[in-house]
C-alpha positions as CSV (number, residue, x, y, z in Angstrom):
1,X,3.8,-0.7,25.8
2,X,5.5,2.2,24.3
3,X,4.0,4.9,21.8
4,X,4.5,4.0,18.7
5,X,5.5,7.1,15.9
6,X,5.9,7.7,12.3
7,X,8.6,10.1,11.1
8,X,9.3,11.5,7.2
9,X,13.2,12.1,7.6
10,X,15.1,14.2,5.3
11,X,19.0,12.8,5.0
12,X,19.7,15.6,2.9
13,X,20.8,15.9,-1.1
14,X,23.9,13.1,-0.8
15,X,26.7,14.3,1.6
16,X,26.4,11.8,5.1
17,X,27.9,15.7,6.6
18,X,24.6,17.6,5.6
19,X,22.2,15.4,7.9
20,X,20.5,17.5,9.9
21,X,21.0,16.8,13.6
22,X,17.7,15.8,14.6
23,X,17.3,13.4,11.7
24,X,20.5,11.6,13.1
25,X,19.1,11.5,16.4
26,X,16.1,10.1,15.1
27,X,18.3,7.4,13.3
28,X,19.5,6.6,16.2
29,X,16.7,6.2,18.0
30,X,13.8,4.6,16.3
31,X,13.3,1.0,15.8
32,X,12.9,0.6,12.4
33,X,14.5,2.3,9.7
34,X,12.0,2.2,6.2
35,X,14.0,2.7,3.0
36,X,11.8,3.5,-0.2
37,X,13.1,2.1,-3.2
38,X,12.1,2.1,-6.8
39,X,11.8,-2.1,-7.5
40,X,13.4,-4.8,-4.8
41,X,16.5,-5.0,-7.0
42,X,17.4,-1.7,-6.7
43,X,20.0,-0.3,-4.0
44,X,19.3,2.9,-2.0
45,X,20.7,6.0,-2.0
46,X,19.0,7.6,1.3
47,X,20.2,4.1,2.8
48,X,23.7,5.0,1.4
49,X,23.7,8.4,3.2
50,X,23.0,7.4,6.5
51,X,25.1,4.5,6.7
52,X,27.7,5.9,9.3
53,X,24.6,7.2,11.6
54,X,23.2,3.5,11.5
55,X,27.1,1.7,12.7
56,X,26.9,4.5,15.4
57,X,23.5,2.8,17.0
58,X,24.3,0.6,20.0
59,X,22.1,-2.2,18.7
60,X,21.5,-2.1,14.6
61,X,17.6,-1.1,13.6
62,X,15.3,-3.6,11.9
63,X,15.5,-2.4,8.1
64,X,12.3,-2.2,6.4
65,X,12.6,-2.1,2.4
66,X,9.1,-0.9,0.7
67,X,8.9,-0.7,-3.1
68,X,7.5,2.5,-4.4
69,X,7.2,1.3,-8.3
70,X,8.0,4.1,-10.9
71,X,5.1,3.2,-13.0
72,X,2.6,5.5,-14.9
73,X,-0.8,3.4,-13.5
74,X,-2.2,5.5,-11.2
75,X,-4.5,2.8,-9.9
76,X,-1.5,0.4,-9.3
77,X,0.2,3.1,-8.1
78,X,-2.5,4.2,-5.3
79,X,-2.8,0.3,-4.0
80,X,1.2,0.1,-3.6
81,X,1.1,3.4,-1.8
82,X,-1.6,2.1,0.7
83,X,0.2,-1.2,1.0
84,X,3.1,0.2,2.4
85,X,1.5,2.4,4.9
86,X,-0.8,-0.2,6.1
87,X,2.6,-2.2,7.1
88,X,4.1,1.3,8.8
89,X,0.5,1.9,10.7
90,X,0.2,-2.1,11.7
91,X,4.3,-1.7,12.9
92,X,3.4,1.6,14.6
93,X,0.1,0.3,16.2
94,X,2.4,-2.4,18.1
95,X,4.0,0.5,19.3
96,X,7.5,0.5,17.0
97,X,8.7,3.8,15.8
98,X,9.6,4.0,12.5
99,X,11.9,6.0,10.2
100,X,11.0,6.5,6.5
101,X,14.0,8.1,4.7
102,X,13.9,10.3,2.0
103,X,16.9,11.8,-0.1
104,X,16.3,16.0,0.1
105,X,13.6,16.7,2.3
106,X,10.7,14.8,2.7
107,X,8.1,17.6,1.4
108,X,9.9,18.9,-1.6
109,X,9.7,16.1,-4.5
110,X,10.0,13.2,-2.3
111,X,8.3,9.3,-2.5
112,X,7.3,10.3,1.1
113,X,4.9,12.9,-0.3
114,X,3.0,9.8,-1.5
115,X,3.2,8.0,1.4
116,X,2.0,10.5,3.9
117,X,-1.0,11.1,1.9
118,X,-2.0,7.2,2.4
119,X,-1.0,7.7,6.2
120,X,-3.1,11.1,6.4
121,X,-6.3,9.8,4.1
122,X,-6.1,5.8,6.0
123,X,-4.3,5.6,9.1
124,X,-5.6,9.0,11.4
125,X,-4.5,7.8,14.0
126,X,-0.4,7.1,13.4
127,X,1.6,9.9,14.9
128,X,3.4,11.4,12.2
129,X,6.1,13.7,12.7
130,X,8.7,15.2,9.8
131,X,12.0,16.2,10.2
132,X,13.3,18.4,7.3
133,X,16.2,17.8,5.1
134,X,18.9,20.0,3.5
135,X,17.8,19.8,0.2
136,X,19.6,19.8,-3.2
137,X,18.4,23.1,-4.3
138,X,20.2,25.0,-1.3
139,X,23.7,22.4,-0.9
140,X,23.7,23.6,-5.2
141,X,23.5,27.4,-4.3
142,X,26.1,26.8,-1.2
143,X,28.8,24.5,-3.4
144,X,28.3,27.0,-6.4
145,X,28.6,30.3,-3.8
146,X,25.6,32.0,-6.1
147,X,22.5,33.0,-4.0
148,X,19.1,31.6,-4.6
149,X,17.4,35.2,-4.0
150,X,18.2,38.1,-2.3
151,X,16.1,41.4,-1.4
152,X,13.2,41.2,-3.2
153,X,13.6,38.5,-5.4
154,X,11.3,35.8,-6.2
155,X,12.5,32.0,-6.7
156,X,10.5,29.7,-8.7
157,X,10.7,25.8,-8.6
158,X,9.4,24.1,-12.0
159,X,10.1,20.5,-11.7
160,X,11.7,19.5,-15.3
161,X,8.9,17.8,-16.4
162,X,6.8,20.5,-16.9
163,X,5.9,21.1,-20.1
């Protein structure tokens, strides 16, 4: 039986031409593609993204939907986080390899952040790897041809919910 593997994958802020070329061999590669999405209802914009790399495949991946509710109960929040990575680990422990895709990159403001902390703190044992993402922040400062910083000058991220 094959090694099964984890990976966080970044698809990048929106544009299918700013995935990184190691997430799209991922893509292409693994055997199940997880799409986060914010209630069962709801499409998915990471999914959207990486539609053309999925058609590319020579045989489609299974598609793996997990809800990541946007709710304010923490408690009900921690118990849907560790339901979803106990499917991933239980999927990877067979020896699958799974893709969890994440708009931006998976460590800056991402639903993966949440998930990786369930994988790290419960499953120990899942190979995790993450493949970084062009992230929204730098395809604004390229589209808008303004630097982020330059010399010695310090950049600052306050997510907009900060008081």
């Amino acid at each position: 039986m094959k090694e099964g593997k984890f990976f966080g994958v970044g698809v990048g802020p929106g544009d299918p031409e700013l995935i990184t070329v190691k997430a799209a061999k991922v893509l292409k590669t693994v055997d199940i593609i997880s799409i986060p999405k914010a209630h069962e209802n709801k499409s998915s914009l990471a999914l959207s993204i990486v539609k053309d790399v999925i058609v590319e495949r020579n045989t489609p991946p299974e598609m793996l939907e997990l809800v990541f509710p946007m709710i304010n109960d923490k408690k009900e929040l921690k118990e849907a986080w560790s339901e979803n990575a106990q499917i991933i680990a239980e999927k990877v422990k067979t020896g699958k390899t799974i893709a969890f895709i994440t708009v931006g990159d998976p460590m800056l403001f991402s639903t993966f952040i949440y998930l990786f902390h369930r994988m790290k703190e419960e499953h120990p044992e899942v190979k995790l790897e993450i493949i970084p993402g062009v992230t929204s922040l730098t395809a604004c400062a390229a589209v808008s041809k303004i630097p982020l910083a330059e010399k010695k000058e310090v950049v600052a991220i306050i997510p907009s919910s900060a008081d």
